[in-house]
Structure formats: structure tokens, C-alpha cells
N, C-alpha and C positions, 0 to 999 in steps of 0.2 A: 294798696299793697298789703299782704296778707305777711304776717310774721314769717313764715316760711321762705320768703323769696329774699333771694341776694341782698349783703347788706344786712339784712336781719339778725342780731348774734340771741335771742331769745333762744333758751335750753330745753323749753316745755310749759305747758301749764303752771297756773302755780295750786298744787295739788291740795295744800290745807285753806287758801284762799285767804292766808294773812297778808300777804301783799294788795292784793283787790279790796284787801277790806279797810287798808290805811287809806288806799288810793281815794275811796268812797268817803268812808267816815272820818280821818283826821286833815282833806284837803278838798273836800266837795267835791270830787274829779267824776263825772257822768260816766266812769271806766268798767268796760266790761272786760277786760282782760288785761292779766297782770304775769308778765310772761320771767320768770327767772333766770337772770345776767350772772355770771360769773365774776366772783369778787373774792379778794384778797383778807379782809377781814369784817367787812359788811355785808348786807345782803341788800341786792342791789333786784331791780323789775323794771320791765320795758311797757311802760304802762298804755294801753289803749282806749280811746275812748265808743263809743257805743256802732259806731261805723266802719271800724279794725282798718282803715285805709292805711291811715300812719300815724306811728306812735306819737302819743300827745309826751310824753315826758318819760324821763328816767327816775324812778322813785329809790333814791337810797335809806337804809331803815340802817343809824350806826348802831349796831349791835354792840362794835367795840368800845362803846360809851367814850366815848373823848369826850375835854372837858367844852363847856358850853364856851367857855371865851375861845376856845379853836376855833370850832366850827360860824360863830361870828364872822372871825376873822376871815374866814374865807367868803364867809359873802360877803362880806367888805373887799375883800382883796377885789376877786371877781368884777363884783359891779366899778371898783376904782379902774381895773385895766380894760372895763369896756369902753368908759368914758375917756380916758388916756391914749388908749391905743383903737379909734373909732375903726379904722381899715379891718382888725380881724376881730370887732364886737361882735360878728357873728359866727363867730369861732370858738366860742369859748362858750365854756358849760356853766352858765351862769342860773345862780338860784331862783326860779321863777315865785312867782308872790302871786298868791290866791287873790289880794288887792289889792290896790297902791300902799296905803301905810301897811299892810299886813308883815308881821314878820314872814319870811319863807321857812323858818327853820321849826317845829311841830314837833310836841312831847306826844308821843304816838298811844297804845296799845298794842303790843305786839308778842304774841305767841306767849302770854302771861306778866311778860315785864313791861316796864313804862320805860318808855327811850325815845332819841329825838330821831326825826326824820325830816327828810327833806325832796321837793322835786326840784332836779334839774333842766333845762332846755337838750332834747334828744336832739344829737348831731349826727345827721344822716350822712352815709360815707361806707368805706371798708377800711379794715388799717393797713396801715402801708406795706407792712411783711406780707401781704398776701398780695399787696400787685406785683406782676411780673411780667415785662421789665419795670423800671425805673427811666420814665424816658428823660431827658436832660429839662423839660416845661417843668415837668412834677416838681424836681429836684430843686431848679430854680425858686421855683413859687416855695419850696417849704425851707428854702434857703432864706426867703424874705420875710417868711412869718415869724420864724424862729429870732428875728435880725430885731424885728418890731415890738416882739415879745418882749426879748431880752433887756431892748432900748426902756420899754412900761415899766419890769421889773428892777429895772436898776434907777430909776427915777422913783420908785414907792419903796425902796427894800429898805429906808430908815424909817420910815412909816406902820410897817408892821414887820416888825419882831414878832417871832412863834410865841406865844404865851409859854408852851412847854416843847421840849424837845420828843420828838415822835420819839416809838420805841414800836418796832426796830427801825432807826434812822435811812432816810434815802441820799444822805449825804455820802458822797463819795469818797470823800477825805475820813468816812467811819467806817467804811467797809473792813479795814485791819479788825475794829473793836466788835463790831457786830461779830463776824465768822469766830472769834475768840471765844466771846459770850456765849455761842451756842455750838460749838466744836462735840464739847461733850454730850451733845443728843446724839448727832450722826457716830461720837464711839460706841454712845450703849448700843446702837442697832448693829454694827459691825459685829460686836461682844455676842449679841442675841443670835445672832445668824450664825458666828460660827460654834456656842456653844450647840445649837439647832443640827445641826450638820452633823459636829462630831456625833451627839446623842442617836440621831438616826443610821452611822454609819455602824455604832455598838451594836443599833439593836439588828441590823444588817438592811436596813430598808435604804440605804445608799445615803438621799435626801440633798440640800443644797451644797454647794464646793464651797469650801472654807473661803472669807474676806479676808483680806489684810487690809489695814488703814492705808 
């Protein structure tokens, strides 16, 4: 299978080859292609190795430094709910290891700074918003994964406490505090746009319709 075909969420090349070059030097990966994934605060590659059939691994490089006891913790979490929950250990994006004792988690070299990185297990699929329909098998099945999951999670969740609390939180019950927190970005842009506006309408070149909040 060639990056390009269905399934595949890779954006392109990786144009300065810092990705292919973790891939190689900070995890020994025979990878000839290091394809750039879409990510929320890390930079994330669809790594391949020398035969491009199918991707050997997901390589995330945290750019946004969390601290070392987080990232632990999730390959702990991980490898605890593979063993826990064995029906979907192959479901879950668990930290793969270079070799049996090896840690999985690698202080890198990356685009000038030193940060950890990690490979994960690539979970081949499409995501569910893009099937269409939903037929009632799908729904079931991920009605039972989510059942199993939840059952693993709630049998370990006194066991790992977050070391720190994320910022910005994914908790739901922080949603009120988070939008608070960050309100005043989306005003200044409202303010920018319609100071932008007015200015261009002076100098008669029309320009954007006034925001209101």
C-alpha cells in the first residue's frame, strides 16, 4: 500500500527530513519515508520502512515538552490496558520498544532542540466521521469497545493519577474554565478586524464588514 491510497492520512513528504532522521538515528527504524500527520500540539509522521507497503509506526516528536513523568505514564497506562483489557490490545496505540528492556520513550535531536520522542503501533482504519453510513454492526462493535475500555479505565484510574493537569484541559467539566481563559484572544481578533474595516472604509477601499462579539 503506497501512502497515497485510502486510509492513509500522511500530508506529504517530510520536506527538511527531521522526521526520517529521528526515525533512523534516535530509533534504528530501516525508514525510508517519514510522511507528516496532522497534530494538535506535536508533530506527529507516518513512518515507513524501506518497502513503503505499510506503515511501520506512527513517530510522535513532543515538541510541547511535557513533563517526562506524563509521558511515562502513558506507556504505563497503555501497556496496563493491553494486559487488562486483552479483547481490544490490539486497538490501542501502544508504545512500541526498540527491545524488550528498551525504554520506548527517546530524547531525540530535533530541528535544533533536544525533546523526547516516541513510536507508536500504526492503527490501520479510517475514522468514523468519514464513514457513511453508520450501519447498526459498526455501532454495536464500538459500542462494546468503548464498554471494555471504560470497564480497564475504571479498574486502573486509582492507579494513575495525571502527574500534572494538562493545559488546555480535555475534561469536560473544564470546558466553562478553559473558553474563560482564552475569551480574550478571539476579542482581540474581533477588535483587529473591525478596527481593519473601519480603516479601509476611511481610506474608501471598502475592506471587511464590521464583527461584533
Amino acid at each position: 500500500m503506497q501512502p497515497s491510497e485510502e486510509g492513509q492520512t500522511g500530508t506529504g513528504p517530510d520536506a527538511d527530513g527531521s522526521g526520517l532522521a529521528v526515525a533512523r538515528e534516535g530509533f534504528g527504524l530501516d525508514a525510508s519515508l517519514a510522511s507528516p500527520l496532522p497534530g494538535d500540539v506535536d508533530r506527529n509522521f507516518l513512518v515507513y520502512t524501506s518497502d513503503r507497503r505499510a506503515p511501520a509506526a506512527v513517530l510522535k516528536v513532543f515538541t510541547s515538552r511535557p513533563s517526562r513523568a506524563a509521558l511515562e505514564q502513558q506507556r504505563d497506562l497503555f501497556d496496563a490496558l493491553a494486559s487488562r483489557a486483552p479483547s481490544i490490545a490490539t486497538l490501542l496505540p501502544v508504545l512500541l520498544r526498540p527491545g524488550e528492556r528498551e525504554d520506548p520513550i527517546r530524547s531525540v535531536e530535533f530541528e535544533g532542540s533536544t525533546v523526547d520522542a516516541a513510536l507508536y503501533r500504526y492503527l490501520p482504519g479510517r475514522p468514523l466521521a468519514e464513514v457513511h453510513p453508520h450501519p447498526p454492526a459498526l455501532l454495536k462493535e464500538l459500542g462494546r469497545t468503548l464498554g471494555v475500555l471504560d470497564l480497564a479505565l475504571a479498574e486502573l484510574s486509582q492507579a494513575f493519577v495525571p502527574p500534572a493537569k494538562a493545559s488546555p484541559s480535555w475534561q469536560l467539566m473544564d470546558g466553562p474554565d478553559t473558553i474563560e481563559q482564552r475569551l480574550g484572544f478571539v476579542a482581540q481578533i474581533v477588535v483587529f478586524v473591525v478596527v481593519l474595516g473601519s480603516t479601509a472604509a476611511l481610506l474608501g477601499g471598502g475592506g471587511p464588514a464590521p464583527v461584533t462579539p
